[in-house]
DRENTORFI-172083 format. One record per residue: x, y, z of N, C-alpha, C in turn. Coordinates in steps of 0.05 Angstrom, whole numbers, plus 5000, padded with zeros to 4 digits. Last residue first. Layout:
XYZXYZXYZ/...
***
This chain:
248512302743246612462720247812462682/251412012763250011802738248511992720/253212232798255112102786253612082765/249112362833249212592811251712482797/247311792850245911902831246812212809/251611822889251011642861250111752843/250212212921252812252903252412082879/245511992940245312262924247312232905/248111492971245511462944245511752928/251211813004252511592994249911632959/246612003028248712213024250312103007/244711633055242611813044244611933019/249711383084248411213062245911413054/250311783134251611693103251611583080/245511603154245111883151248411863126/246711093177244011153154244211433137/251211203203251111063182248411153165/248311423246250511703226249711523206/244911353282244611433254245311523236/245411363334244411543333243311563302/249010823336246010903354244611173345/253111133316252110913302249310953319/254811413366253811553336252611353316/256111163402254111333406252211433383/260910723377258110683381255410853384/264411273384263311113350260910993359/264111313433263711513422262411333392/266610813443264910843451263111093444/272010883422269610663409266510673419/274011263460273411343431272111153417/276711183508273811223508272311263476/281811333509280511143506278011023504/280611853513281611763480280911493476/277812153570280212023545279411823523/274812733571273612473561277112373552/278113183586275613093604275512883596/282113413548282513063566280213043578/280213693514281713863527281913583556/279313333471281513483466283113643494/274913063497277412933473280013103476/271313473494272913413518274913183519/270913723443272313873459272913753485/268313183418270813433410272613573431/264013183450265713043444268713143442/261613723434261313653454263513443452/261113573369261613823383263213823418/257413113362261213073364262113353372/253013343385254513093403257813123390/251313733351252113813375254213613395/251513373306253213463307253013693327/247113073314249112923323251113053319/240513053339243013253344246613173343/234512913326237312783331239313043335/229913043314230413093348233913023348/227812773267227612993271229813183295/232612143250230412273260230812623263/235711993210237412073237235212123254/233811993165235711743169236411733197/229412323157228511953162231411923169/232312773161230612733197230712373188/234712743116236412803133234912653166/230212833079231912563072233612583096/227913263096225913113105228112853102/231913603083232813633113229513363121/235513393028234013583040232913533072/241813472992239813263009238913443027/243613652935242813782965240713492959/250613752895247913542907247313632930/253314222883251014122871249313902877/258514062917255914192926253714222912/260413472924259213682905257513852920/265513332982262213312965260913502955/272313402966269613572981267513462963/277613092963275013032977273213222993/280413392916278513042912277013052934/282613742904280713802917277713492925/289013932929287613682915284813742929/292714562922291914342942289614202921/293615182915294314962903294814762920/290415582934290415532915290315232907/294115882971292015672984290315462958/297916142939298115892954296515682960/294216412916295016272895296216102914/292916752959289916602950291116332925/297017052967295416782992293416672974/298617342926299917112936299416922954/294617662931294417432911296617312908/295317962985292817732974293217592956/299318042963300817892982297417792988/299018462919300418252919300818062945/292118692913294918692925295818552926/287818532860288218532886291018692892/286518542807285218722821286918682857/289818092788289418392766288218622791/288817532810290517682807290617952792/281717652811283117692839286617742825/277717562771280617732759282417782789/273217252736275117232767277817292757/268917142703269717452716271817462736/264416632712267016652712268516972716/258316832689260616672681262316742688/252417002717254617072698256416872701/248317322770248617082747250617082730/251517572817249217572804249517432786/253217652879253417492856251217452841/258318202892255418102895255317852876/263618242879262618092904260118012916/263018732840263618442837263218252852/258619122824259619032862260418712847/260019802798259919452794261219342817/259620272810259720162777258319872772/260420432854258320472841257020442811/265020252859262720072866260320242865/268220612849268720382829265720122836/269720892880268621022871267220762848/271320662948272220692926269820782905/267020973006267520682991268620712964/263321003060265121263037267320943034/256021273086258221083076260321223061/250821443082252321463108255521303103/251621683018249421763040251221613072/257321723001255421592985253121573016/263522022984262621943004259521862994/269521542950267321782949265621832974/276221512935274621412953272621622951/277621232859277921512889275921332905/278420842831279920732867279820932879/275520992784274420852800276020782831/280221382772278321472784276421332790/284421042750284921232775281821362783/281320432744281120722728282120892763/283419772738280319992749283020212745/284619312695285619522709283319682722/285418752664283918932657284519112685/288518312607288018362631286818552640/291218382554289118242558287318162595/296018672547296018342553293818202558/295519182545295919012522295618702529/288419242594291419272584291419082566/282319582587283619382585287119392571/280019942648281419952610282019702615/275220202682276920052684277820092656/270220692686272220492717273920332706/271220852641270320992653271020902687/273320472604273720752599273320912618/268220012606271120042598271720282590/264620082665264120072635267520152636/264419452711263219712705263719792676/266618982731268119162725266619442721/262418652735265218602751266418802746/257618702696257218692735259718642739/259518842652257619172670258519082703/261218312643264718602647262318812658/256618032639259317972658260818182668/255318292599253718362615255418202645/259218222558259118522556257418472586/259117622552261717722563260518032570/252617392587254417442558256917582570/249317312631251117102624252317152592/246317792630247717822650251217542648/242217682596244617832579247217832597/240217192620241817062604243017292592/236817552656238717342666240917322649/233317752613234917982638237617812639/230117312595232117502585234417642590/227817232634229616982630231817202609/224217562647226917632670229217352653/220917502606222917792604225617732627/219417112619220917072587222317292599/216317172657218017042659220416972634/211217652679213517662650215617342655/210017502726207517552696209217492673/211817062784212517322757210517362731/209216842816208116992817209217262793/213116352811211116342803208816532801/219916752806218616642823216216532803/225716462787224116552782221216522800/232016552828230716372818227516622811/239116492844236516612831234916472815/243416342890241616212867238916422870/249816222933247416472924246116412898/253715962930252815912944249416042938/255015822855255316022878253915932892/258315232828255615372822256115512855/262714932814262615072799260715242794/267315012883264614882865264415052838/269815062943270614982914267614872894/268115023000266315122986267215182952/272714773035269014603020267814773004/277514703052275614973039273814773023/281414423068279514373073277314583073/285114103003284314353019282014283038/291513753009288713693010287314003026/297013442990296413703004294113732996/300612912981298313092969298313282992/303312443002304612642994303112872986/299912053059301112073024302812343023/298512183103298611833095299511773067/298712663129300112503140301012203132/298913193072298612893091299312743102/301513853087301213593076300513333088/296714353099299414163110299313883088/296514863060295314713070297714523084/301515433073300615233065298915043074/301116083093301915843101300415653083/303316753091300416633089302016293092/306017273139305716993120303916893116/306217883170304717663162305717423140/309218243225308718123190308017963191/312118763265310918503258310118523234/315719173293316719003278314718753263/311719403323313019623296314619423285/305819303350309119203350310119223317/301219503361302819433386305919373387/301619763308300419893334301819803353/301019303275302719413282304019683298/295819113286298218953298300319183305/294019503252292519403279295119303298/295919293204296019623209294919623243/294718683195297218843200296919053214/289518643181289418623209292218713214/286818953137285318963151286318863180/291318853104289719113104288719083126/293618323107295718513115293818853110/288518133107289018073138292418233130/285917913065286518173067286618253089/285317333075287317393046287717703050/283617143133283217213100285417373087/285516623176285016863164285116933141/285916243234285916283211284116473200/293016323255291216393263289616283231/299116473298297316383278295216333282/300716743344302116623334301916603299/298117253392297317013371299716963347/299617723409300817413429299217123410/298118273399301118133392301117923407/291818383396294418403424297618393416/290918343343291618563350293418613383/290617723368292517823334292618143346/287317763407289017613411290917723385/282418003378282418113404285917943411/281017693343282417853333283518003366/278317223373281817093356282717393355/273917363380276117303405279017263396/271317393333271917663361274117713373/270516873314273616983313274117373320/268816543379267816553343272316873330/269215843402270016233404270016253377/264715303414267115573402266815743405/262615223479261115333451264215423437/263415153537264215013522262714963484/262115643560260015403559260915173537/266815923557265815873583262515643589/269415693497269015873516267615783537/274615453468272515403474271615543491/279115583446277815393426275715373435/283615803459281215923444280715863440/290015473438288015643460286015733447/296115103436293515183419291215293440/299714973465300515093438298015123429/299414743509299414993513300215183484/299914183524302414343523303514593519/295114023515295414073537299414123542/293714133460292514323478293814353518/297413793431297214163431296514263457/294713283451297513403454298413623460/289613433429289813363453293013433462/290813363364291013623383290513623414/294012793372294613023367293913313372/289412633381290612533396293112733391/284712713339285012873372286612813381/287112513295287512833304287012913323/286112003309289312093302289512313310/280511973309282211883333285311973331/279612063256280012283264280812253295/281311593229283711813221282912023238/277011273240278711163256281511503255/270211623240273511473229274911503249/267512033252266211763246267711533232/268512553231268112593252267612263264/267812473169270312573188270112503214/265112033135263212313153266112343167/263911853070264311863092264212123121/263211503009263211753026262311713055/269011332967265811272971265711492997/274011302953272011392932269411412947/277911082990276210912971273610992956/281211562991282811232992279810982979/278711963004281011952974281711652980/272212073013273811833024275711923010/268612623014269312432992271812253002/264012773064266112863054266212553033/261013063123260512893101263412993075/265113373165262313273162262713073144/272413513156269313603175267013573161/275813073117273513383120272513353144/281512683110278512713114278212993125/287212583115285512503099282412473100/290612853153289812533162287812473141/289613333141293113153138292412933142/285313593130286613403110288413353117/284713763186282813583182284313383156/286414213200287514113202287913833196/281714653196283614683171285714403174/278914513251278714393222280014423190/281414853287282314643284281014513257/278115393276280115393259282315133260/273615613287272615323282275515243272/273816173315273516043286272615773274/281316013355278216073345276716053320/286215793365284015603340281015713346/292015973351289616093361287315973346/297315793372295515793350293415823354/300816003414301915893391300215933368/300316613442299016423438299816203409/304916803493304416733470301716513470/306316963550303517183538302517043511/310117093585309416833573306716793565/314517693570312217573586311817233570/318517963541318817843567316517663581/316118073496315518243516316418153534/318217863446319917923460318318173473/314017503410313117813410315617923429/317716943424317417143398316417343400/319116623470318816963465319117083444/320116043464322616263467322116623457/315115803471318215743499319715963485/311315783436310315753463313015883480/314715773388313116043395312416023426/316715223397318515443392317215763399/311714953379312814993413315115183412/309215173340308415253361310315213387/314714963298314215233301312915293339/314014303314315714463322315714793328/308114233295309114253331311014413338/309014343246308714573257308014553286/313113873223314214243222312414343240/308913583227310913553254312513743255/305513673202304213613218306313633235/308714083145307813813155306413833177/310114583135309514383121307814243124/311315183165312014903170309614793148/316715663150313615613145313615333150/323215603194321515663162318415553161/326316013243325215763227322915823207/327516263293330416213266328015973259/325016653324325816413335326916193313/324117063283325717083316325616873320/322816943242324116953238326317023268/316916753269318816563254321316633252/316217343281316917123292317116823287/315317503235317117603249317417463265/310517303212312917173202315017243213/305616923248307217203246309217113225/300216663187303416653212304316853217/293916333161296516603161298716563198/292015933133291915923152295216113152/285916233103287615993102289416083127/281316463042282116393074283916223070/279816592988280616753004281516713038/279416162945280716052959281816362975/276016282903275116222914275616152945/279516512867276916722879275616582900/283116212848283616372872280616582879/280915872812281015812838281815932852/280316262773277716192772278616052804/286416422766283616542779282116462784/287215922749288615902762286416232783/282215562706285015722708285115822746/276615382715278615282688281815432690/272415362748274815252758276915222727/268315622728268015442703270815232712/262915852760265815862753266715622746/256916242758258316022752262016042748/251616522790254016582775256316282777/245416182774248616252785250216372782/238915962778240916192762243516092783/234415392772235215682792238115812770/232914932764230615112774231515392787/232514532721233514682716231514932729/232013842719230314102712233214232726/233813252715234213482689233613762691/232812982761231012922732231413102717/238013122793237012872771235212762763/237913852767237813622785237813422770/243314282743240614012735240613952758/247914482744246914612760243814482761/252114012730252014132775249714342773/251413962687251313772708250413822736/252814502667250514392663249114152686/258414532681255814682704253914502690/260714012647259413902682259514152697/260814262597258014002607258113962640/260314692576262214752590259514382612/258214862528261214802531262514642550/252414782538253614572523256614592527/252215192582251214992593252214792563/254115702542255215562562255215372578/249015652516251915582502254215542531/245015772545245215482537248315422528/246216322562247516082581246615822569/244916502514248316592520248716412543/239416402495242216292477244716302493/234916422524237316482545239916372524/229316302505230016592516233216562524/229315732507227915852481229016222490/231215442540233115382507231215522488/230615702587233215612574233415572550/225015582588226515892581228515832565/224515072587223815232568224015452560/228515022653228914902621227215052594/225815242687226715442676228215272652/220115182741222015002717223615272701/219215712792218215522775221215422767/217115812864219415822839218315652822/212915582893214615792896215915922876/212015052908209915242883211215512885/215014682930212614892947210715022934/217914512893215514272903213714472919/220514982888219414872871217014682880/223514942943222015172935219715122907/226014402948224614512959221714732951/230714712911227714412907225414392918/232615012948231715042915228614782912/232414713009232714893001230914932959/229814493049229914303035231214493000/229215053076229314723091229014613065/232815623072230415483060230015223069/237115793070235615973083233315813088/241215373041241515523056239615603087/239215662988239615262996239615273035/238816092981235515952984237215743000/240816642987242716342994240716243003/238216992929238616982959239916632963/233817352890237417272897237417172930/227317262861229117202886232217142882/223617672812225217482811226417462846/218217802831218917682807221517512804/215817642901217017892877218117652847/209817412921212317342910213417562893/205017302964205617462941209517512935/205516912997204716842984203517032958/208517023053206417163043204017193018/211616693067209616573079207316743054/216316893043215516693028212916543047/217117393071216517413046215617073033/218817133123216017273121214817323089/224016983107221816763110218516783105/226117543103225917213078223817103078/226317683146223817813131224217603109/228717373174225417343185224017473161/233917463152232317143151229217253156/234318003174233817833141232817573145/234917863222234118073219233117953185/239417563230236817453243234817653230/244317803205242517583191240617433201/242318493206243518273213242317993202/241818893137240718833167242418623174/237018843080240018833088239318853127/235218783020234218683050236918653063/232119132964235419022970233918973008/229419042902228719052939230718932964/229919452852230119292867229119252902/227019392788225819482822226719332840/228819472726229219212755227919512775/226619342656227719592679227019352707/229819302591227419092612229219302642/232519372556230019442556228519342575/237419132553234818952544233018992539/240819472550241319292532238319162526/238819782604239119932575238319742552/239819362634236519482638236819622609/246419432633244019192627241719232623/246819952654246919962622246519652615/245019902704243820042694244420052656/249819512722246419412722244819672703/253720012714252919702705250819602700/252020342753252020392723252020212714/247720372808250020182801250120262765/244420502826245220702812247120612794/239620122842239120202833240920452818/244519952895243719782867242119942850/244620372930246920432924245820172890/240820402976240320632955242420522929/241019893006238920003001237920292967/246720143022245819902993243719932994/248320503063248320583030247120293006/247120243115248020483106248220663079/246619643108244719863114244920173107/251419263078251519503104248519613086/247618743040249818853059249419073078/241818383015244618633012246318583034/239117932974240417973002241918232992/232718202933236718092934238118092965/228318102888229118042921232118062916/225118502829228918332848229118352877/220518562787221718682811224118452819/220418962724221018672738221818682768/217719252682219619312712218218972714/216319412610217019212640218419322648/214819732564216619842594216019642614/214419392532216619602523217419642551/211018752550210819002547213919262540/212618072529212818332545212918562542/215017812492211617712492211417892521/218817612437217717812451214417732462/220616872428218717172409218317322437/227816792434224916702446223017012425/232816972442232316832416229316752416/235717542484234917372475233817222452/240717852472239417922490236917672497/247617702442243817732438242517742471/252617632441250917782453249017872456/254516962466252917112446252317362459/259316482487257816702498256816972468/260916112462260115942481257816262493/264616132408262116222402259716172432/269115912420269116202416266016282414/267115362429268715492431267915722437/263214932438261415202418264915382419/262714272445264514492449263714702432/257313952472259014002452260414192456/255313812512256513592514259113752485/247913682531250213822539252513612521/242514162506244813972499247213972518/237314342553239814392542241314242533/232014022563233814042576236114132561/224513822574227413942558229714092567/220813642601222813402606224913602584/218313962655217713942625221113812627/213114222704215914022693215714042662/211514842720210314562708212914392691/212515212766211715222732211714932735/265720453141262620313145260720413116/270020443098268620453116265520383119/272220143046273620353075272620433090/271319603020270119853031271819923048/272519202994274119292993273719523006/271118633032270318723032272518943023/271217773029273018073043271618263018/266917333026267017453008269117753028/262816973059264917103060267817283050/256517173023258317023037260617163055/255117552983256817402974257917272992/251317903003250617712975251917462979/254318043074252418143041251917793030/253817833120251217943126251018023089/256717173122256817383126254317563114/255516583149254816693130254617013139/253916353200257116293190257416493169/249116433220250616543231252716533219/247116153183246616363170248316513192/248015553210248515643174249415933176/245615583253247715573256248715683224/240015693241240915833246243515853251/239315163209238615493190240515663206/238314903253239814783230240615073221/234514963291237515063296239415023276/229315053247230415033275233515193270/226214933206229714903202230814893222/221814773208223214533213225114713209/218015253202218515233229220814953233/219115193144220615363152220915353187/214814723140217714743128219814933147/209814923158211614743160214314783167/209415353127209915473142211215283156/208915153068211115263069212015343095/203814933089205814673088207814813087/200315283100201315213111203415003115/200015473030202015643055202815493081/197315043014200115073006201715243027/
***
């Protein structure tokens, strides 16, 4: 068995590593940061389908017979964050600590923090080693070649349906209310092999937690060169060339950068012509398709080809023709000569006060998806909308107790074990106002100092940004500053028809048969891309590109991807 896991893991190659470079170093991804400074199948499966209302979250701890010792410790892999204080900082966490209370069941944790070459190796090392901590947090899909499933067919992780409907009342009830997580979090034979924190997309929070990027504007210079947030595809030629030719930062110099597409940040651009970067959901005929492998994305280079060579868009490629990651973008925003750009929701904290260093008049706007160029819709190209976290806990096969951690899990999925991990305890970090909304506590927002770190006082309560199993908790309007939760409610509202579930994973052995092991086809449209755009290769040359990729397997490699979707249609 070890050597087949060792297999596996020597296949991720460059796959893994592009991933985990995108993926910020905590729990949660990209997730902005409020810190101030540094088993054996079994065919049963949860009802899904009925409405439990009011009754969807229980506070029982569990419904299964006791069959673990008074003082279990259960041990917890968990990706962390800064080095500096998380190592120490989960074990004090009051939250988690009055969960361990509720259940009686005590955690050891083993927080792995570091860069993300640095974690990955000890990940991997932990799963060659073939002694397994009890329970694993971590972005398995991700980290892992053939990710969750994967881990199961390895002997790694076990089945968790018999937990489910004998230890976990408070997420079965949620898995019957609420039928398509149940859906997204089953495979299609039903099992049920990992944890989430889940968002149920049911209100207008539930989508702004998700929707922290997008594509921000000076606004002072909009307002120096007399014009309004652009819209369309042809509002925002206009803006850039207006930024390019009439001196908005007014240094006299010809210093502007219209749009700064470090980041990968030409792909926000992707839904005006009606398609994603990679694999994606067609909106014109339902069935699935690859962006990069259409006639609509000949449209967009021809258009940003335009940009580029009129000098409204820069940074897109560096000296080996690799993107510029967004080092290079901030190095350009704090200059004053970036235009736009794309950025997170706490870019008037974290990148205004910078700016305004060089220029006492500047401001930010957050901007709208653009609208389509072939309909009226406004289409996000934030792929990561889903109702299951990038980040999945799973039980290992080396756990003794597995009732107890199913326990642990499912108090974590009741409202009281939700409000320990997002908020901390009521009274002490937060109250709830008359309206049913909830507040942190003048003395959860002191700032404390905590071994090499100094971080609101309120995260030693509860790291909402971590994601640990639970339901929904998405209070971004109540906790944020208004001009984040005026970007996130912008970015918000856009059609999310064509991102492929992320509950379906095609695994990297269904990926090599369609395309082979050796194939590389999204280095090729990479490469492509950029000499499309910056004219090396003309445009006319673009059937010939399609051919390269047909030869290479895209088609097969869509039709793998095509059959999954089916199938989780039909689950």
């Amino acid at each position: 068995m070890k050597n087949n896991i060792v297999k596996r893991l020597l296949a991720l190659g460059m796959t893994t590593a592009m991933v985990l470079s995108m993926a910020a170093c905590g729990d949660s991804g990209e997730q902005p940061s409020d810190s101030v400074s540094s088993g054996s199948s079994s065919e049963s499966t949860p009802d899904s389908g009925s409405d439990s209302g009011s009754d969807a979250q229980e506070s029982s701890s569990g419904a299964g017979e006791k069959s673990w010792p008074d003082d279990v410790t259960l041990s917890y892999y968990i990706r962390g964050g800064t080095a500096e204080y998380e190592p120490y900082l989960y074990k004090d966490l009051v939250g988690i600590n009055k969960i361990q209370e509720a259940t009686g069941i005590n955690i050891d944790f083993d927080v792995i923090c570091g860069d993300n070459d640095a974690i990955q190796t000890q990940y991997l090392a932990m799963l060659t080693s073939n002694n397994y901590p009890d329970i694993i947090q971590w972005l398995n899909d991700e980290a892992y070649s053939g990710g969750v499933g994967q881990l199961y067919n390895d002997g790694i992780i076990i089945e968790l349906n018999d937990l489910i409907d004998n230890y976990m009342p408070n997420l079965k009830a949620i898995l019957e209310k609420y039928p398509n997580l149940a859906k997204d979090m089953a495979n299609d034979d039903g099992q049920y092999l990992y944890f989430t924190k889940l968002n149920s997309l049911s209100n207008i929070d539930d989508l702004m937690s998700i929707t922290y990027w997008g594509f921000l504007m000076r606004k002072d210079w909009l307002e120096n060169v007399g014009m309004s947030v652009p819209t369309t595809m042809d509002e925002w030629y206009e803006v850039l060339k207006a930024f390019k030719t009439q001196d908005p930062n007014g240094n006299g110099l010809d210093d502007e950068i219209p749009f700064d597409a470090g980041a990968g940040a030409l792909t926000m651009f992707y839904p005006a012509y009606n398609m994603l970067t990679g694999i994606y959901v067609d909106p014109d005929t339902g069935k699935i398709g690859y962006g990069e492998y259409t006639e609509k994305y000949k449209e967009f280079l021809t258009t940003m080809n335009k940009w580029y060579s009129e000098g409204l868009i820069d940074d897109i490629y560096d000296e080996n023709y690799n993107l510029v990651g967004s080092d290079v973008t901030d190095e350009h925003i704090y200059g004053d000569i970036a235009g736009s750009w794309k950025g997170l929701a706490n870019n008037w904290e974290q990148r205004l006060p910078g700016i305004l260093e060089k220029n006492a008049n500047a401001d930010l706007v957050a901007v709208p998806w653009v609208q389509s160029t072939m309909n009226s819709k406004k289409y996000t190209p934030n792929t990561y909308y889903s109702t299951i976290d990038r980040t999945t806990v799973c039980i290992s096969v080396d756990c003794k107790y597995p009732e107890a951690a199913a326990t642990l899990i499912d108090y974590m999925y009741s409202e009281e074990g939700g409000l320990y991990l997002t908020w901390g305890v009521e009274g002490e970090s937060y109250v709830t106002n008359d309206d049913g909304t909830r507040s942190w506590t003048e003395a959860a927002d002191e700032v404390i100092d905590y071994y090499d770190g100094s971080f609101p006082r309120k995260f030693t309560y509860a790291m909402a940004h971590v994601s640990f199993p639970r339901l929904d908790q998405n209070d971004t309007s109540a906790t944020r500053e208004q001009q984040y939760v005026d970007a996130c409610e912008l970015w918000a509202d856009a059609e999310l028809d064509m991102i492929y579930p992320k509950a379906i994973s095609v695994t990297q052995d269904q990926h090599n048969a369609a395309v082979g092991a050796e194939s590389d086809i999204g280095g090729y449209i990479a490469e492509m891309q950029m000499k499309f755009i910056t004219g090396e290769e003309p445009l006319t040359n673009f059937d010939n590109y399609l051919d390269t990729l047909k030869k290479m397997g895209i088609e097969d490699l869509i039709a793998v991807y095509q059959d999954a979707y089916d199938r989780y249609q039909a689950r």
